[in-house]
C-alpha positions as CSV (number, residue, x, y, z in Angstrom):
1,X,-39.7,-11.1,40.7
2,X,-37.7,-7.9,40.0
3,X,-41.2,-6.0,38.6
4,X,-42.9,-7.0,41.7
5,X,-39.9,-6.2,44.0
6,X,-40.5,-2.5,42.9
7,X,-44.2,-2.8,43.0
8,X,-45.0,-3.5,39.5
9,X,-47.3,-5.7,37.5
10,X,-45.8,-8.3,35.4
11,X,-47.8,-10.7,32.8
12,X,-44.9,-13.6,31.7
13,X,-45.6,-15.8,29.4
14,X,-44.4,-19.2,28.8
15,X,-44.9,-21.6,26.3
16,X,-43.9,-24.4,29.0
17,X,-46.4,-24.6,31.8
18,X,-44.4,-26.7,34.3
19,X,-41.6,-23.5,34.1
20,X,-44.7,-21.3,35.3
21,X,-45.9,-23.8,37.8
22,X,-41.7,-24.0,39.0
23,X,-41.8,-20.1,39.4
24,X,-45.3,-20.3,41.3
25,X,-43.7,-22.8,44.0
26,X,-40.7,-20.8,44.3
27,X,-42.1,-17.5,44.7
28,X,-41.4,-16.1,41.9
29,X,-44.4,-15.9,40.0
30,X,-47.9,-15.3,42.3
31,X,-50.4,-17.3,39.8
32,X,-50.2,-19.2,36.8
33,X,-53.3,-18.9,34.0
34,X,-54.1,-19.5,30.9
35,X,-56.5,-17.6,29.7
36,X,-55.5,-13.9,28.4
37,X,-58.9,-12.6,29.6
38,X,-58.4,-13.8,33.1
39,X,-54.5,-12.6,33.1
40,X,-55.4,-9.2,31.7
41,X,-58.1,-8.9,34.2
42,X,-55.4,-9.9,37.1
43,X,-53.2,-7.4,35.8
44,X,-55.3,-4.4,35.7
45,X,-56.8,-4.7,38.8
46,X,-53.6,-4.9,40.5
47,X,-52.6,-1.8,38.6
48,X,-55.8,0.0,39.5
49,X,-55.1,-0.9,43.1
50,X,-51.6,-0.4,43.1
51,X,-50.4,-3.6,44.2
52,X,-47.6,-5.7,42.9
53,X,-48.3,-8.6,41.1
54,X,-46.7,-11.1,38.7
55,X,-49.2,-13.9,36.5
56,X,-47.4,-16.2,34.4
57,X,-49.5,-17.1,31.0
58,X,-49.1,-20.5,29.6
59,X,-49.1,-19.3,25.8
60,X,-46.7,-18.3,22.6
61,X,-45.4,-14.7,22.8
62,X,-45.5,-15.1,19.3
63,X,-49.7,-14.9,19.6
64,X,-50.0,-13.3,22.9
65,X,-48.6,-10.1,21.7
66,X,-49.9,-8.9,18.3
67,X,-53.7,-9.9,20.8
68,X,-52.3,-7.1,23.6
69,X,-51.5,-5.1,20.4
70,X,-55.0,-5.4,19.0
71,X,-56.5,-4.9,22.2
72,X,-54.7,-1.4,22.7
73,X,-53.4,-2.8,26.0
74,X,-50.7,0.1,27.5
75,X,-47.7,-2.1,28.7
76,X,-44.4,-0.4,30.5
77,X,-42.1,-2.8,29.4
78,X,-42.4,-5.8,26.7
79,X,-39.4,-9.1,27.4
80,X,-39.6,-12.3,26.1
81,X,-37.7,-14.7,28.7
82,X,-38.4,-18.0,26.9
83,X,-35.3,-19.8,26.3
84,X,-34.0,-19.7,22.4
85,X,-31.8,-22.7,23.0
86,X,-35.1,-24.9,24.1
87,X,-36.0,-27.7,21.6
88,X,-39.6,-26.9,22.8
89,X,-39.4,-23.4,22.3
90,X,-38.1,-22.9,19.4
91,X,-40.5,-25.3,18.1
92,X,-43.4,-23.5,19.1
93,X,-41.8,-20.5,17.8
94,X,-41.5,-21.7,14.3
95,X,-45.4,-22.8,14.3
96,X,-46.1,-19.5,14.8
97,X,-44.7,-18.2,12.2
């Protein structure tokens, strides 16, 4: 909520969906995907247009990011805000690996 606050564009990702769908109904999140094509795609057109944004990605930032990487996406700022202490998580995190 912060990013868009200053009129930025966020992509969070979450390995949990019903914490993306919980920041949707609250309002702090605007969409919820999860495809990387489709979120990329909502990003940069809010960039190009210069209108705030946030899409939360149901995914493991553990595969998302080395993709953005490969993909020579330009990012301002890279945070991972899944929860370490999360069974789930952490879990997901080690698969990854």
């Amino acid at each position: 909520m912060s990013v868009t606050l200053n009129d930025g564009v966020v992509l969070a990702v979450d390995v949990d969906r019903t914490r993306i769908e919980r920041r949707v109904a609250t309002r702090y999140c605007d969409l919820l995907t999860e495809d990387l094509n489709e979120a990329l795609a909502l990003c940069e057109s809010a960039r190009s247009e210069g209108r705030a944004l946030s899409v939360g990605l149901v995914g493991n930032c553990a595969d998302v990011l080395p993709e953005i990487v490969r993909r020579g996406v330009v990012v301002d700022v890279v945070t991972d805000q899944t929860s370490a202490h999360d069974p789930l998580t952490a879990m997901c995190r080690k698969g990854s690996r």
